[in-house]
C-alpha positions as CSV (number, residue, x, y, z in Angstrom):
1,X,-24.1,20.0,6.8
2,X,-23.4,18.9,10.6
3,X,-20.1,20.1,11.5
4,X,-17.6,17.2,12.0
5,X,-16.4,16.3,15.5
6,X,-13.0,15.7,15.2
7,X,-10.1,14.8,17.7
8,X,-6.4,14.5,18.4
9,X,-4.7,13.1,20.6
10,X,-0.8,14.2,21.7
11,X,1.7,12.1,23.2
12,X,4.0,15.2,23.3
13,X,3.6,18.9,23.7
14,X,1.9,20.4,20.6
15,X,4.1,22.4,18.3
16,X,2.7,26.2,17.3
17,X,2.0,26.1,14.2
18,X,4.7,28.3,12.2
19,X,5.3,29.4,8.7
20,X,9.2,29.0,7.3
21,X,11.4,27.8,4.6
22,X,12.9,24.6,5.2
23,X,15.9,22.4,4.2
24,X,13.0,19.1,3.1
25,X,11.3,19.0,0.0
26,X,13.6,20.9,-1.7
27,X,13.5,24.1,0.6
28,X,10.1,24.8,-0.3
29,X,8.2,26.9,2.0
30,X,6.8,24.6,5.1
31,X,4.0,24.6,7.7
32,X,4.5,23.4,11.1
33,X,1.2,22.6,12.6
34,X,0.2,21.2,16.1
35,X,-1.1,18.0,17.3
36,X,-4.7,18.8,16.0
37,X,-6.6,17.2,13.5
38,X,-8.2,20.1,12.5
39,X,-4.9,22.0,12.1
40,X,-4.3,19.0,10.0
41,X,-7.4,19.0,7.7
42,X,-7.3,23.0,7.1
43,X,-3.7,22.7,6.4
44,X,-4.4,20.4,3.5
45,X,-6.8,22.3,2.3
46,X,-4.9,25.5,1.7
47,X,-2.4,23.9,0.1
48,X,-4.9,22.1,-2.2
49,X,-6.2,25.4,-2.9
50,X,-2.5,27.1,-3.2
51,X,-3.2,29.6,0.1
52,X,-0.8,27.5,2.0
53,X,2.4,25.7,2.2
54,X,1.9,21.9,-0.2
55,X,4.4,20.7,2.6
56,X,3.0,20.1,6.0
57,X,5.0,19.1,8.6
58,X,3.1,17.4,11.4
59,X,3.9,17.3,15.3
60,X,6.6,14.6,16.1
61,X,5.4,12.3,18.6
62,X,1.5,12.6,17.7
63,X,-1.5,10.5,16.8
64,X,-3.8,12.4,14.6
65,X,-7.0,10.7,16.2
66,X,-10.0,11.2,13.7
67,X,-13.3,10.2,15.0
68,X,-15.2,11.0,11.8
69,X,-14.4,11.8,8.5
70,X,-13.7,14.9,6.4
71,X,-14.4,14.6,3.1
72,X,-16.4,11.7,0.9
73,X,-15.9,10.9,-2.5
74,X,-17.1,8.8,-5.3
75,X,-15.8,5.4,-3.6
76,X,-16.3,6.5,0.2
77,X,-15.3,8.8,2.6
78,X,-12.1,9.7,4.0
79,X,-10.1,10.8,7.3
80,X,-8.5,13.9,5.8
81,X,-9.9,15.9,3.4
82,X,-9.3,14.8,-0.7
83,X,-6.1,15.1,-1.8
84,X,-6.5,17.6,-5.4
85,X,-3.1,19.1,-5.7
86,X,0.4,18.8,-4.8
87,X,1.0,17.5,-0.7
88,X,3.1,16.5,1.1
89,X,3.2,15.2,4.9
90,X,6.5,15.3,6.9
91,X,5.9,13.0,10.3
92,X,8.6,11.8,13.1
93,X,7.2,9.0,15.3
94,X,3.8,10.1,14.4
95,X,0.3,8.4,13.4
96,X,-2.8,9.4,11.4
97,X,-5.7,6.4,12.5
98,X,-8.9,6.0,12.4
99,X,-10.3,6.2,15.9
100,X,-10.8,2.1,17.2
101,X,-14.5,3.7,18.2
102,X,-15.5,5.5,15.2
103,X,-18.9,4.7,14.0
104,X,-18.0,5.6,10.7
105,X,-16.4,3.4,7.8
106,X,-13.5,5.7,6.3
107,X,-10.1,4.8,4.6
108,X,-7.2,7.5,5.9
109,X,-6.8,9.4,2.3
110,X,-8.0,9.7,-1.2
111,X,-5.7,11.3,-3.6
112,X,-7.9,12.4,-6.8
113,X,-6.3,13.1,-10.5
114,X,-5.3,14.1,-12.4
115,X,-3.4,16.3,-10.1
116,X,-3.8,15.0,-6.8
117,X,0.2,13.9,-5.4
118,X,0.4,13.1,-2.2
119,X,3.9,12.4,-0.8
120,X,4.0,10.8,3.0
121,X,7.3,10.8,4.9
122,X,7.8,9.2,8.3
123,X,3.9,8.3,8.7
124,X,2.2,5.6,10.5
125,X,-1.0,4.9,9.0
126,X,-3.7,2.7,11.0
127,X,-7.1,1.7,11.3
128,X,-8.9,2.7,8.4
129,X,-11.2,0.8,5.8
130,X,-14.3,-1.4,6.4
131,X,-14.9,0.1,2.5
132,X,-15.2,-1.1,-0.9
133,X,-11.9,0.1,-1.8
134,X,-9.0,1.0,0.0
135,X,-8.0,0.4,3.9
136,X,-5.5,3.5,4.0
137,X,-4.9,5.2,0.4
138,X,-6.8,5.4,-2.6
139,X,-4.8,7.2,-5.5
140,X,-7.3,7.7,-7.9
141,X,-8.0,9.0,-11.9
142,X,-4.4,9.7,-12.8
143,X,-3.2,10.2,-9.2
144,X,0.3,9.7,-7.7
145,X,0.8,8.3,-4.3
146,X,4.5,7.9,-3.0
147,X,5.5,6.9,0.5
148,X,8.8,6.9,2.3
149,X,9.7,5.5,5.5
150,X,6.6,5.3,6.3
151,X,3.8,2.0,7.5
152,X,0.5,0.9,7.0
153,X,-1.0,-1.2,9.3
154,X,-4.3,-2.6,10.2
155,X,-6.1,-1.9,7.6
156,X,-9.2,-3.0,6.1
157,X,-11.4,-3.2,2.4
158,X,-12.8,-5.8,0.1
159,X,-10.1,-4.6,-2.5
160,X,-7.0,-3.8,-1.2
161,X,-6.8,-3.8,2.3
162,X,-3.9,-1.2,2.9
163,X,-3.5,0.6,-0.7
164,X,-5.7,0.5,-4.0
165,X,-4.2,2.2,-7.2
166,X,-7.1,2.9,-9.3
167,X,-6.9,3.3,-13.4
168,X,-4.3,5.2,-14.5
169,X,-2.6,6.2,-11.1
170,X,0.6,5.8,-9.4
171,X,2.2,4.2,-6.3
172,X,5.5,4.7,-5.2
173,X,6.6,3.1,-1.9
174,X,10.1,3.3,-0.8
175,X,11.8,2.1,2.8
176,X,8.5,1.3,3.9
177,X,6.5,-1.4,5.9
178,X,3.3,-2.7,5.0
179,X,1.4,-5.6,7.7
180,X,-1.4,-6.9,9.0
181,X,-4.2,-5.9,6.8
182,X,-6.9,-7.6,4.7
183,X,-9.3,-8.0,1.8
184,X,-11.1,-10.6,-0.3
185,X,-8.1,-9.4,-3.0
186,X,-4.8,-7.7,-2.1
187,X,-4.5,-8.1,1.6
188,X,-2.1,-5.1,1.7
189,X,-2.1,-4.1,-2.5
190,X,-4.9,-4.2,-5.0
191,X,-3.5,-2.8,-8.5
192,X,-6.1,-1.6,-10.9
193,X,-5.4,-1.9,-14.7
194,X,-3.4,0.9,-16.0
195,X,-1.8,1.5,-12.9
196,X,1.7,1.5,-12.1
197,X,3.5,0.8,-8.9
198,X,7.5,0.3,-7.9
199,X,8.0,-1.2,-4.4
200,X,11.4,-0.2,-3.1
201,X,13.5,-1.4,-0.2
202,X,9.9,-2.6,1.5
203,X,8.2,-5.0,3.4
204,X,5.2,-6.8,2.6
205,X,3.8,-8.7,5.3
206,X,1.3,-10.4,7.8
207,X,-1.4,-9.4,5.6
208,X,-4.3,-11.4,4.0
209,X,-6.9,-12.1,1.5
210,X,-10.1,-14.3,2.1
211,X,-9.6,-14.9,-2.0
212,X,-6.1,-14.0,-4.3
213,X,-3.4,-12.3,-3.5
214,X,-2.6,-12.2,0.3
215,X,0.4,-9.9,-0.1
216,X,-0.6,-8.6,-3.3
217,X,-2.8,-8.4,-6.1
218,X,-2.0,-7.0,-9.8
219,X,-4.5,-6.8,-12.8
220,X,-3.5,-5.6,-15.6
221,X,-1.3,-3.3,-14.4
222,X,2.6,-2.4,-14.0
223,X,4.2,-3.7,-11.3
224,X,8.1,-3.3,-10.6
225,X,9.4,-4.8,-7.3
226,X,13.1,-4.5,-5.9
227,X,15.2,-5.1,-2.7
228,X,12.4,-6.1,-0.8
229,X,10.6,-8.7,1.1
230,X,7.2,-10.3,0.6
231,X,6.5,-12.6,3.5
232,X,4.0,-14.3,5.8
233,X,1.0,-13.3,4.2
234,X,-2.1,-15.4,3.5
235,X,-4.5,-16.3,0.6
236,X,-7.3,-18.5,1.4
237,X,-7.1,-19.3,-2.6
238,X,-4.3,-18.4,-4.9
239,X,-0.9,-16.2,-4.5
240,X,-0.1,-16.3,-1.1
241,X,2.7,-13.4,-1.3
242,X,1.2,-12.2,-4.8
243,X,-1.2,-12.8,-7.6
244,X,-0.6,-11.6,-10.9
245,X,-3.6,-11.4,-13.4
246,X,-2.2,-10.4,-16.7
247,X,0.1,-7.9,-15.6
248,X,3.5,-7.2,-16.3
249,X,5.7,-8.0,-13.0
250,X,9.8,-7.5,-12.7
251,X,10.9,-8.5,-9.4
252,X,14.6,-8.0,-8.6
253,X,16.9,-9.0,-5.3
254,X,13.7,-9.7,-3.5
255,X,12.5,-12.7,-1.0
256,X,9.8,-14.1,-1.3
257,X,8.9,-16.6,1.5
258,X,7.0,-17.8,4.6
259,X,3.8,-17.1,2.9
260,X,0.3,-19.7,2.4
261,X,-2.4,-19.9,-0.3
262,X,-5.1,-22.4,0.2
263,X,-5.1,-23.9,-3.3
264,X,-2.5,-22.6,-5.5
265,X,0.6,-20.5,-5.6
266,X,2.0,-20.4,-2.1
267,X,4.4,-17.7,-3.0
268,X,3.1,-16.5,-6.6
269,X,0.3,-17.1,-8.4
270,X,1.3,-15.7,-11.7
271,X,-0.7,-15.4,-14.8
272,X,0.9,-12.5,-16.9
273,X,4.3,-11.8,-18.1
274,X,7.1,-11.9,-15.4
275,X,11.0,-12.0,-14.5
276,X,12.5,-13.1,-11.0
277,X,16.4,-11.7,-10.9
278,X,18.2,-12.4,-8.4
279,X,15.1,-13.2,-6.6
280,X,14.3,-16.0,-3.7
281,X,10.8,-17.5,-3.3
282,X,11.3,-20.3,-0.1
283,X,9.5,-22.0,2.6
284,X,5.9,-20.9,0.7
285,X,3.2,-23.3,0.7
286,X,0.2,-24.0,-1.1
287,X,-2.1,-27.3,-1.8
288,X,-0.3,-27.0,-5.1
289,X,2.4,-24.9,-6.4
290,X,4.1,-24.3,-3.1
291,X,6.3,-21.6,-4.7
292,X,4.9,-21.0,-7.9
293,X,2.0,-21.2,-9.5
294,X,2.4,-20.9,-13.4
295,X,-0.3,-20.6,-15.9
296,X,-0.2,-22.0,-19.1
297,X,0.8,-19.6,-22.5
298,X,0.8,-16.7,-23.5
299,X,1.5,-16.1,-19.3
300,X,5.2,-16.4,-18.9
301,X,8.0,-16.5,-15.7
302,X,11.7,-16.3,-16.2
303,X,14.0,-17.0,-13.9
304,X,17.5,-15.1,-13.9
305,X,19.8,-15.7,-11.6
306,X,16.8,-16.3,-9.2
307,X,16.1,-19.4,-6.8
308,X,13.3,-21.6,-5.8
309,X,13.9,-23.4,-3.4
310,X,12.4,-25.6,0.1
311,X,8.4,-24.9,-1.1
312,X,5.6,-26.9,0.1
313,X,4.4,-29.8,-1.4
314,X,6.6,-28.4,-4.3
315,X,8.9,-25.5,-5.8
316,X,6.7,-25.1,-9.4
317,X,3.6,-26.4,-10.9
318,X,2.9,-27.5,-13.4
319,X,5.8,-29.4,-13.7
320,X,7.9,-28.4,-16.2
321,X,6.2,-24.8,-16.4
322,X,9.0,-22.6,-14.9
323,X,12.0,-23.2,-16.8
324,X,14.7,-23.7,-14.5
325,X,12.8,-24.4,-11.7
326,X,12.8,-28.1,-9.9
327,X,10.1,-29.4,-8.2
């Protein structure tokens, strides 16, 4: 096997890498390792393989540059190596990308189950994709994914440009931003049946899909949304912010708004079982459906103390479909 080539580049001094107990993650026992993405990759694999610390915390200031990639799985290959145990990433003003010159297609992680968990913290991800699945982060077989104050950006995949929760795994995003990526579905989010994912206190935006679900895209799968914002993306067909495909979807103080879909469902193109509380879906457009796009029974949307309002042609089609809701 060639021996991979890879880079980092610093944008301040590199920290020594140092072994301690720490007051994050519970005062587990932390590394400290420099701005190296080598450092990086052999960090994750000790604590895969439980001869290292499972929290890792990475040089403030730094872009992990990765030139080619580390591991490869069933579904493509990836920056660092696969994520099969219990990690997690502790950043402050730093970036893991995919090198703007790397010859290579690769996403930035894959997290494997059933006992791959991989927690980031205060992480820019960038520039990874050009894959079947997954842009950034592919949770996979039972795996858990949870980010915190962390983005991901400029991404790219034919299923979920930034994130794609495979069967039976977990997402978890919380104070987090995710923008300007794309896919045929789920410019930022593709959610695979069985899955579950809570988006909490985030941002969903500038992202886009060439067919559903600019913002997002959920199939059969569990998706809770909360005190966050779904705006400006793009679908070139249906569910500009989010397309929902027989799943069940709870969305609570949310806005929903700015966003486009070329035919129907500017804001949400919704085909499963969902409730809007306290929710706002404005200024979305669509050829039909500006705010909502409502399929006919058993699909259902309920509207509690939610408001759509100042869509494009329309708030709700079919008329009459959205109870509550005037067109």
């Amino acid at each position: 096997m060639l021996r991979r080539q890879l880079s980092a580049v610093a944008l301040a001094m590199p920290i020594v890498a140092v072994l301690g107990m720490g007051s994050v993650a519970n005062a587990e026992p932390q590394v400290s390792i420099p701005c190296d993405v080598n450092a990086l990759n052999n960090a994750i694999v000790a604590a895969n393989n439980n001869t290292g610390p499972h929290t890792i915390r990475l040089a403030t200031k730094c872009v992990y540059n990765v030139t080619t990639p580390a591991s490869t799985g069933g579904l493509g290959a990836n920056a660092l190596p696969q994520i099969t145990g219990t990690v997690t990433l502790l950043g402050h003003n730093t970036t893991i990308r995919r090198d703007p010159d790397a010859s290579d297609a690769f996403r930035i992680a894959e997290i494997d189950g059933p006992n791959g968990r991989l927690t980031v913290d205060g992480v820019t991800a960038t520039g990874g994709g050009y894959l079947e699945y997954a842009g950034t982060y592919l949770p996979t077989d039972g795996a858990t994914l949870i980010l915190r104050h962390s983005t991901v950006t400029n991404s790219t995949a034919n299923q979920g440009g930034a994130i794609y929760v495979n069967q039976g795994s977990t997402l978890e995003v919380h104070d987090s931003v995710l923008r300007d990526s794309a896919a045929q579905r789920g410019g930022a989010i593709y959610n695979d049946p069985r899955s579950t994912t809570l988006l909490d206190n985030t941002k969903v935006e500038r992202n886009q899909a060439t067919q559903l679900g600019g913002g997002i895209f959920t199939a059969g799968a569990s998706l809770t949304i909360k005190k966050s914002y779904i705006g400006a993306n793009r679908a070139f067909e249906q569910g500009g912010g989010i397309y929902n495909d027989r799943a069940p979807m709870d969305i609570s103080s949310t806005t929903i708004a700015d966003n486009r879909a070329g035919q129907l469902g500017g804001g949400i193109a919704n085909y499963g079982s969902s409730t809007l509380t306290k929710t706002v879906v404005q200024h979305n457009s669509a050829l039909n459906g500006g705010g909502i796009w409502q399929a006919p029974s058993p699909s259902v949307l309920n509207l509690v103390n939610s408001r759509i309002v100042d869509n494009t042609p329309n708030n709700c089609r079919p008329i009459s479909s959205v109870p509550r809701c005037t067109s």
